[in-house]
N, C-alpha and C positions, 0 to 999 in steps of 0.2 A: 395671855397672848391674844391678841385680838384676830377675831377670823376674817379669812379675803372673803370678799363680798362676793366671790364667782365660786368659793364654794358652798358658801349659806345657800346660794341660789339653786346650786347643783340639788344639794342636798334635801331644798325644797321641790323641785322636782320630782325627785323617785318618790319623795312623803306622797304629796298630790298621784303620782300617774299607778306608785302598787295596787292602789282598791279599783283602781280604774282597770287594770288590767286583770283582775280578779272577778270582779262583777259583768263586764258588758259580754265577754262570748256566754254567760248565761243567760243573762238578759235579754239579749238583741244579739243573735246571733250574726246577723247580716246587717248589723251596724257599721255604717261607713269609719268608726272606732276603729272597729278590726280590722278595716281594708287597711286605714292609714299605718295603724300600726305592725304589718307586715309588707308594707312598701318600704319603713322605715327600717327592717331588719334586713329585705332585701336590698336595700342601699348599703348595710353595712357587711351584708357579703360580699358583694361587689369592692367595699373596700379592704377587704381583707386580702382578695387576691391580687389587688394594686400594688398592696402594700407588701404583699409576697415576691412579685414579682419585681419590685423597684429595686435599681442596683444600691441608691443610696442609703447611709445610715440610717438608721432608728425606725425600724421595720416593724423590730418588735411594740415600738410605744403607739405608731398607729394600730396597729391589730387591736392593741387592747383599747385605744380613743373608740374605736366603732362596736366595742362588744356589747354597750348596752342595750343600741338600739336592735342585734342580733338576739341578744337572749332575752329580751320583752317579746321579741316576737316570739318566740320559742314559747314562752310563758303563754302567752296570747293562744296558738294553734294548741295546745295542749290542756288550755280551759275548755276549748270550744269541744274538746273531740273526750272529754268525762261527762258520767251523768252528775247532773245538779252541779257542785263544789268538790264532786269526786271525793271520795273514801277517807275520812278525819278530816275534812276541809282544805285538800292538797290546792285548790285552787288560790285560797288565800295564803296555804303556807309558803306554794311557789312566789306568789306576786310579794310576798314579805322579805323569803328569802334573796328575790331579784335589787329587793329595795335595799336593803343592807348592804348589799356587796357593792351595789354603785355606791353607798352612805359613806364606805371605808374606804373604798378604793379611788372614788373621784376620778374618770378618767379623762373627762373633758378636762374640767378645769385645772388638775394637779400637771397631766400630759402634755398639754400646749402651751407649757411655760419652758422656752427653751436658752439655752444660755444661762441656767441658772437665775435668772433675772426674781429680784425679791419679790413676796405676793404682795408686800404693803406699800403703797407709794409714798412711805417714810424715807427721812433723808436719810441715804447709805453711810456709813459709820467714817470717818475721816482718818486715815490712814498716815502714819508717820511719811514724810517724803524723804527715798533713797534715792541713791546715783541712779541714771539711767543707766542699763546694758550696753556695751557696744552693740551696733547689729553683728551680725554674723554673716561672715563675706559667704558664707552655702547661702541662706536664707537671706538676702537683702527684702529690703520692705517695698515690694513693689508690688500690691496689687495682688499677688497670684493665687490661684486656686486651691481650696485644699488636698488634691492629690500632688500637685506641683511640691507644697511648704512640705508633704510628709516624703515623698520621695529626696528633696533637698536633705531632709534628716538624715535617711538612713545613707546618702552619699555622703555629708558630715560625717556619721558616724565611720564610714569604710575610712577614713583618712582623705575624700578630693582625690577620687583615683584617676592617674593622666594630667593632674592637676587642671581638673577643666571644674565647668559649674555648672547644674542642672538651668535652660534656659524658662526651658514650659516640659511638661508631662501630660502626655494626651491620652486619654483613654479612647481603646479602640471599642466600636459601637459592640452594642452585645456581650462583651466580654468580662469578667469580675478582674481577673487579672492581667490582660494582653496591653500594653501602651507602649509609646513611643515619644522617646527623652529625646529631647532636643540642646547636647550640649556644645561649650565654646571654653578656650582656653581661660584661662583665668588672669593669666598676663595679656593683655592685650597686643595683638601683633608676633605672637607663638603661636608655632603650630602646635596642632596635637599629636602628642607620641606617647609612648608604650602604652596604649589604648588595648585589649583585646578584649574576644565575647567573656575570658574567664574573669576578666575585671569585671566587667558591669554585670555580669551573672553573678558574684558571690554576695553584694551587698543585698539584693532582692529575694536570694536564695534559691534561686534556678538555676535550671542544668545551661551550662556554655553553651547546649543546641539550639537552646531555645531565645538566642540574643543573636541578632545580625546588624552589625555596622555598614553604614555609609555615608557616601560622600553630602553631604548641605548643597542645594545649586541656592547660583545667587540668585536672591529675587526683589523685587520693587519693595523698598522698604524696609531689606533685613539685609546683612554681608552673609558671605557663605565665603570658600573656598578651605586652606590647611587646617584655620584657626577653631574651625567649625563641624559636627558630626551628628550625625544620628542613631540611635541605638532603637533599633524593635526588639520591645521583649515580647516575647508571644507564647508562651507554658500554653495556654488554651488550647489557640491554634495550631498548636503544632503537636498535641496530644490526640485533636480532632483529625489532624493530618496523617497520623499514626495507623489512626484507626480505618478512618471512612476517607479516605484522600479520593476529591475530585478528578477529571482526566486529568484536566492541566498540572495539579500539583504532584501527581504519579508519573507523567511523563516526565516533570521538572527533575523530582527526586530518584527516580530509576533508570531514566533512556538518557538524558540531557547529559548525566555528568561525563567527567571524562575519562569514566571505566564500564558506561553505559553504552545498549547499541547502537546510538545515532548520538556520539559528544557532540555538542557546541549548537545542538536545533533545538527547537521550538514549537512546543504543538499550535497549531493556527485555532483547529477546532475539531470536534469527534462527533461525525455524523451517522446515522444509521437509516439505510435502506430496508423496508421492511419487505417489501412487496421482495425487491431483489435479495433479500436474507444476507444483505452486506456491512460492515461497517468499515467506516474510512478513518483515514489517522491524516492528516491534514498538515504538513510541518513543513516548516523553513530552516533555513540557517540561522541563527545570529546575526553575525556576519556574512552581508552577500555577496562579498565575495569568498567566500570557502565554498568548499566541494562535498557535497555531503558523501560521508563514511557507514552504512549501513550495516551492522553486523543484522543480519533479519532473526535467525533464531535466538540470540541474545534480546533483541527487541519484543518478541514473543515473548518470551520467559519475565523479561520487565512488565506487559501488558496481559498477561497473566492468558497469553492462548497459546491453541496447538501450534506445537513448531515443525510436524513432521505427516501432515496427512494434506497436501500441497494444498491448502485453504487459504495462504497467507499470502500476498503479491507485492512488490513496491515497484513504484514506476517514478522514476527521479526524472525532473524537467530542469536543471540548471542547478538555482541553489536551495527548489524546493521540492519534496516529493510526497508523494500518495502512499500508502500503507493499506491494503483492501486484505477484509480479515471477513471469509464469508463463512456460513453456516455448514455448507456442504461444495465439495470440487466443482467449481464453476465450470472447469473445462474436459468433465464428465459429462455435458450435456451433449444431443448433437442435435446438427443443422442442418437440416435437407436442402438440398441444392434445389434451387429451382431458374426458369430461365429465366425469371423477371430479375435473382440476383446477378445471373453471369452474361444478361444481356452489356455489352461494353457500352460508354458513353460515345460524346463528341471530341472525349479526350483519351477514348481508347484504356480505361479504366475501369473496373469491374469488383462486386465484393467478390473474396475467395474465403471468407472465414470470418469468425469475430473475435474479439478478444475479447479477458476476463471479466473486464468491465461493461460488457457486451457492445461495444462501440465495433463498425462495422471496416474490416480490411480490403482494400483494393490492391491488387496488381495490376499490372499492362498488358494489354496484347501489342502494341507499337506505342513507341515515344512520342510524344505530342509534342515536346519542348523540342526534341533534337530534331524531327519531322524524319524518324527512321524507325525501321521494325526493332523488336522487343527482343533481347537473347532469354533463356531461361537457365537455371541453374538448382537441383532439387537434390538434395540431399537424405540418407536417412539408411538405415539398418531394414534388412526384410520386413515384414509386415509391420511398418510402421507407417504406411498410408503416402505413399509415394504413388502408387498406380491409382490411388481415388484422387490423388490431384491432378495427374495428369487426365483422368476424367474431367473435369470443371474448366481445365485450363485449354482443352481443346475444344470445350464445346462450347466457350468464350472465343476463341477464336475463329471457330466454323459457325457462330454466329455473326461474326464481326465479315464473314463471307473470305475464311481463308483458308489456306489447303495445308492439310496435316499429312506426314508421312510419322509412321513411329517404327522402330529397332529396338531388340530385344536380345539378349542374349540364348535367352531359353526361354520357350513358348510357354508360358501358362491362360489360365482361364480368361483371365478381366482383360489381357490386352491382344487375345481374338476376339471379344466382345467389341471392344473399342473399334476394330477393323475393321467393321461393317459400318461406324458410320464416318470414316475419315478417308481420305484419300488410297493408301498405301502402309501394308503392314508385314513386317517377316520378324523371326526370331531365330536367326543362328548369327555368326562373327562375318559371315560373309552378305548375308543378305546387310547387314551394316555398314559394310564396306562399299557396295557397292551404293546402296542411298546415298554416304555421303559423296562419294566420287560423283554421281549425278547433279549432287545437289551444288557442289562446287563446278560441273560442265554450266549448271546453267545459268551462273553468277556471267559466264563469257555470251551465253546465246543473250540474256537481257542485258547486256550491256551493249549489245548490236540493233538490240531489236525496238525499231524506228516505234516514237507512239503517233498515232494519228493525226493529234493536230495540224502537226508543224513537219511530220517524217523524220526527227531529230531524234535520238535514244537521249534517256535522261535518266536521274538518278532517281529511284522508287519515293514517293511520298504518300503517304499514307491520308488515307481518305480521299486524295483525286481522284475524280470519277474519270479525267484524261488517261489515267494509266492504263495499259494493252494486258500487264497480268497481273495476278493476285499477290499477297503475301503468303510464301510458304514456310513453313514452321516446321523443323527435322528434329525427333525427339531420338535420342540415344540414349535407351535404358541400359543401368552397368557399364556406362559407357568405360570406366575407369577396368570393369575384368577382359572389354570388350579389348582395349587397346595392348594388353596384356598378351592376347592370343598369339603361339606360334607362325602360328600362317598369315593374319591377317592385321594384326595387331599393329605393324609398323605402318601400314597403309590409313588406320581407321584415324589412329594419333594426328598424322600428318594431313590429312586431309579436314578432321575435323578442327586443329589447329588454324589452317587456311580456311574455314569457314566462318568460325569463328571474328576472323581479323577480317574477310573482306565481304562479309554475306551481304550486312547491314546496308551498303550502297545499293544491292538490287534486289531485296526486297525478301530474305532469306533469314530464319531468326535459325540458331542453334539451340538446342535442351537437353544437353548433359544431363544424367543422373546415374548415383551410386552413393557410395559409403567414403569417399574422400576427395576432399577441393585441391590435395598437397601432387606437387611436381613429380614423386616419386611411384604414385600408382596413376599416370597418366594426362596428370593437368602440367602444362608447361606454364612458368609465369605471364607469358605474355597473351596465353590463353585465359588466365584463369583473372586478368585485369582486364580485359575486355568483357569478359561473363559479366566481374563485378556491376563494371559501371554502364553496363547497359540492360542490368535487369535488377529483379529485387528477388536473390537468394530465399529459396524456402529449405530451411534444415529441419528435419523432422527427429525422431530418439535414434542416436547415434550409437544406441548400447551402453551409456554411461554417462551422468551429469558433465564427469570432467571433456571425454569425448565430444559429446554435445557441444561445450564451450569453446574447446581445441577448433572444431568446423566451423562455428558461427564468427571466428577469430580469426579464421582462416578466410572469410569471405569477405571482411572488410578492411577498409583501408587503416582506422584506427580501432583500437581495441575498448569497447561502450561496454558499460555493465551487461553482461547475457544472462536472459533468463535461466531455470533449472527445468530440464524434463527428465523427470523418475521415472524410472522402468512402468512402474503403477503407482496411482493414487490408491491411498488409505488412510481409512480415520483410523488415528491411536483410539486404541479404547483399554482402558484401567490404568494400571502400574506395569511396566514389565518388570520391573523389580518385584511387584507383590505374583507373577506370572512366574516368574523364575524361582521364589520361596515357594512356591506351592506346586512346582512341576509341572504348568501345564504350558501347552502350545500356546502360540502366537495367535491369533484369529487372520483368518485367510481374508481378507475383506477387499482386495485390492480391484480396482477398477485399471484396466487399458487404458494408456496414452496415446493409441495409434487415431491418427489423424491431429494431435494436436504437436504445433511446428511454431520455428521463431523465426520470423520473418525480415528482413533485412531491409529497410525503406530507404530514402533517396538520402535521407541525410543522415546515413550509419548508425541508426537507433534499431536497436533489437527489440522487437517486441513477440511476448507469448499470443499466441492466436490456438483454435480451433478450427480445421478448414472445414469446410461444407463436405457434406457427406454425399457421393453418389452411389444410391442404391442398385450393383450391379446385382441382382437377382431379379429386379424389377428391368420394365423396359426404359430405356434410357433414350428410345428416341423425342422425349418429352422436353431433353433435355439439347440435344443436337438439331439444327435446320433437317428441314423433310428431302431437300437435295445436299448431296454429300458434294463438297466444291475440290475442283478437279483444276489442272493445269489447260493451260489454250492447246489448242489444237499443232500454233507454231513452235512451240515449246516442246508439244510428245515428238512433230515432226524433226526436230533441230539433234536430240537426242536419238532418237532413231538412226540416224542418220551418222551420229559417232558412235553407236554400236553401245547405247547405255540405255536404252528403255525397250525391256524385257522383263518375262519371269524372272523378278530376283533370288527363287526356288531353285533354279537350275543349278546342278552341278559348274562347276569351274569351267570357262572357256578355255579352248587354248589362245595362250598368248595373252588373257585380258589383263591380268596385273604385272606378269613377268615372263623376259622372252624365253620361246620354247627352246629346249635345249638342242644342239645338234646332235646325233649318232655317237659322236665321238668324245662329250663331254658329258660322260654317264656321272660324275663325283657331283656335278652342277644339278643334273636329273635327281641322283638320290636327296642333294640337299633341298630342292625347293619341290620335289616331290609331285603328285599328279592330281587331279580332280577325284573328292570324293565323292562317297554316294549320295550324303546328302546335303553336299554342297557348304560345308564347313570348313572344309580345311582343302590343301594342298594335294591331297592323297591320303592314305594310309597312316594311322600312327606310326605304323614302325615304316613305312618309307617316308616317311616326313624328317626323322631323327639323324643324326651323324652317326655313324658307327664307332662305336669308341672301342680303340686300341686294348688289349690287353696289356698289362703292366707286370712286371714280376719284377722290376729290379728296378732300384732310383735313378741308374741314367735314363731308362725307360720313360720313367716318370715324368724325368726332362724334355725330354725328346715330344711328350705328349703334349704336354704344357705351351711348349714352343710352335707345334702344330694348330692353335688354336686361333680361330681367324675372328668368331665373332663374341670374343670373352668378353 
């Protein structure tokens, strides 16, 4: 048999280059020989890792095409680095050894003959002529690729499942196994049916998870619509997805679905705040018009954080919302008040607090839009930071140059502090009674009283410098146990009801606060719709998440997702399940929520806030004007004058709320009772009470029953 001329040549090669490669690193060490022939090996490392890395066949034939120029050089470095020819002549044995194994194995020339194609350019042997094949309606002869011809196979082989026909087969980049089958009915002008992922999964031999069908759009050049479908197979993908899942594909597979905590949205993107130790979840709807449905500690538990150490917030804007997932309780922090924030604007606007995001909140001292003073409404459970708001919130006001009076139920420390720098302050049911009866005389004295200009009374506007008085602002702490009171309680209701409804035209705000917005401990509806819509509700910890929501629900018109305030913030720290097998306590770790509240803004959006913190151990005139703003002089006179601007400390007048009794109508006497000592009630507990009847028998009983006038 006569030899190919490209391997005599090969073979005279290795004869010529073994002694070459034997003799020069002893010779000539720094023979440019040597350089060449270890650029030529490093060339064929270089293609060995090509060739490693290449998806396509026959990987292993180039490794071995470029081995020769690798192992000369090897041969080469390993002359240079023995003495002389090295130990029995290793230097010739290696350069002998390297020549033989190219001699037999031929890798250039035997390797880059592909296709089989004969080494002699003798004519190919002539062949009996047979019928042609039919084509094969899987494989018609058009052109296609060879992943397209082998994937058509193994769909021949499944039987033509759906009766459709592989169109093209795309390999997705990177991947050895992930592609996308492009197929179409095989009748032309059928749809495709009984298609599923476990059809086109069994011919390839992957799992149904790893095949998603969809619809073909039409596009220029190709039809698309029933007749037409797509199939991703993706085993790689989705084994990588398994593993190392991006946000988007984590939020896809565990929040998205629709047994997830947020079905039917969409993560937009996942950003992180370092400076603020935040990260944000950024998502839409699908569909915009849907409403997004948040389960949050479900959505936790899908994005793998705490769901219970209040780090986690969502703030929904329409049909898209935020997700803020911070490091440590944001609304653990606090914020000193100072007056440059509760200076008010040109709009009579002020920050009082920030929220989680640290974006900064305002309330009103007067309405700018309706061109009338401001009502207040504060809600909240004992030492949950209701008297440090009414701190910020009066001394926003008495900066804004207006006059405070405050009532209290019972005197404590912060709101005799406060009393030094505001107009007027008491703390029993009666010194309440009687602010607000003044405060509703003087709604009639300024609605008389001429202003300057023009000598005409007019309705209070806010920031005229024409107007003759100020805005005053009547705060009623408790006001809800206040109205409650035996003696005075009927008086406080009805009076702050009527201020309520008619303050606003001369120049009068009301400030409700207590522990309930509801009709039954003292807000009547048409009180407690006036509050609404002429102030922005602050509800602070109501003693209970569910509590909390009941009030904040209770203050608006419609009912908007409301935030959670927990008694305390705390990090989970370990397993409580591993705390419980091993009997030990919980960790105490819990931080106070007092001063942080949800705020009720103009367009019935709840939002969590932080309010500004006023240091009542410090001095606070820092924080208050250096003159405390007082009523006009026409004003103390006009009240004076109806017998209401006095020591509101004093005991009971005769006669001031209820006429005195005569001599002869002592049952009237024992019921509405006399002036106490300190000016709290009526008289005496026990002359304040009815006498109740003893009972010993059921007509008795009757008789009592029927005696009763104010059941």
């Amino acid at each position: 048999m006569t030899t190919p001329r490209s391997v005599a040549l090969e073979r005279l090669a290795y004869t010529l280059a073994a002694p070459v490669l034997a003799v020069a690193p002893n010779l000539c060490p720094d023979s440019p020989v040597n350089q060449v022939v270890q650029l030529a090996g490093a060339a064929g490392i270089g293609g060995w890792f090509l060739a490693a890395r290449s998806d396509e066949p026959g990987a292993g034939r180039k490794i071995l095409r470029w081995s020769p120029l690798v192992l000369a050089a090897a041969v080469d470095v390993a002359a240079g680095h023995t003495t002389g020819f090295g130990p029995y002549g290793l230097d010739g044995l290696l350069a002998a050894g390297w020549a033989a194994a190219g001699y037999l194995v031929m890798p250039f020339s035997r390797h880059t003959r592909r296709h089989h194609r004969p080494a002699l350019a003798a004519p190919a042997p002539q062949l009996a002529p047979t019928q042609a094949p039919e084509p094969s309606p899987a494989a018609p002869d058009d052109g296609a690729d060879q992943l397209t011809r082998d994937a058509r196979m193994l769909w021949e082989q499944a039987g033509m499942p759906g009766r459709t026909h592989i169109v093209k087969a795309t390999r997705h980049p990177g991947q050895r196994h992930d592609m996308t089958l492009l197929l179409r009915a095989s009748e032309t002008g059928r749809p495709i049916t009984g298609l599923s992922e476990a059809v086109v999964a069994a011919p390839f031999g992957v799992h149904s998870s790893d095949v998603v069908l969809a619809e073909v759009a039409i596009q220029p050049g190709r039809q698309g619509g029933p007749g037409w479908m797509e199939a991703r197979i993706t085993p790689d993908a989705n084994a990588r997805r398994r593993t190392k899942p991006t946000a988007q594909e984590r939020w896809t597979d565990r929040v998205a679905g629709p047994k997830g905590g947020a079905p039917g949205s969409e993560l937009v993107h996942k950003t992180r705040d370092d400076e603020r130790q935040v990260t944000f979840y950024r998502a839409r709807m699908a569909d915009s018009t849907d409403t997004p449905r948040i389960d949050l500690p479900k959505v936790c538990r899908a994005l793998g954080l705490p769901e219970d150490d209040s780090c986690v917030f969502v703030l929904i804007d329409g049909s898209e919302f935020l997700i803020s997932a911070f490091d440590t309780p944001p609304l653990s922090a606090i914020f000193p008040a100072t007056r440059e924030l509760l200076t008010p604007d040109a709009k009579g606007m002020y920050v009082c607090g920030f929220t989680i995001t640290g974006q900064p909140v305002k309330t009103m001292v007067y309405q700018h839009d309706k061109n009338a003073p401001a009502h207040g409404l504060t809600l909240g459970v004992s030492r949950s930071g209701k008297t440090q708001f009414f701190a910020i919130h009066m001394a926003a006001q008495s900066l804004a140059g207006q006059v405070v009076w405050l009532s209290t139920v019972r005197k404590d420390e912060k709101t005799t502090v406060l009393g030094k720098y505001i107009d007027r302050q008491g703390s029993n049911a009666l010194w309440m009674a009687r602010q607000l009866r003044a405060a509703k005389a003087l709604c009639e004295i300024r609605a008389e009283m001429p202003w300057p200009h023009d000598g005409q009374p007019h309705d209070y506007k806010p920031g005229d410098t024409r107007c003759p008085y100020r805005q005053l602002n009547v705060y009623a702490d408790e006001f809800m146990t206040a109205a409650q009171d035996g003696d005075f309680g009927e008086f406080i209701q009805k009076d702050g009801e009527d201020l309520t409804v008619t303050g606003l035209k001369y120049g009068i705000g009301f400030n409700p606060a207590g522990q309930s917005p509801f009709a039954h401990n003292g807000f009547s509806t048409e009180m407690k719709d006036n509050l609404r819509q002429n102030s922005r509700p602050v509800i602070f910890n109501m003693g209970s998440p569910g509590a909390t929501r009941k009030a904040v629900e209770g203050t608006m018109e419609n009912a908007y997702d409301v935030p959670t305030i927990p008694a305390r913030y705390s990090r989970s720290e370990g397993s409580a399940i591993e705390r419980a097998i091993r009997g030990e306590a919980d960790p105490e770790n819990g931080v106070s929520t007092g001063g942080v509240a949800i705020i009720v803004l103009d367009n019935g959006r709840a939002v969590l806030m932080r309010s500004l913190y006023a240091d009542f151990d410090t001095d606070l005139s820092e924080l208050f004007p250096s003159e405390v703003n007082r009523l006009t002089d026409y004003e103390i006179a006009e009240l004076d004058k109806r017998g209401l601007w006095f020591d509101w400390n004093e005991p009971v007048r005769p006669g001031e709320f209820w006429p005195e009794p005569d001599e002869d109508d002592e049952s009237r006497s024992r019921q509405r009772g006399g002036g106490g000592k300190d000016g709290g009630g009526r008289g005496s507990k026990g002359g304040g009470r009815r006498t109740e009847p003893q009972v010993a028998s059921p007509r008795q009983a009757l008789e009592a029953i029927k005696s009763l006038t104010d059941a």
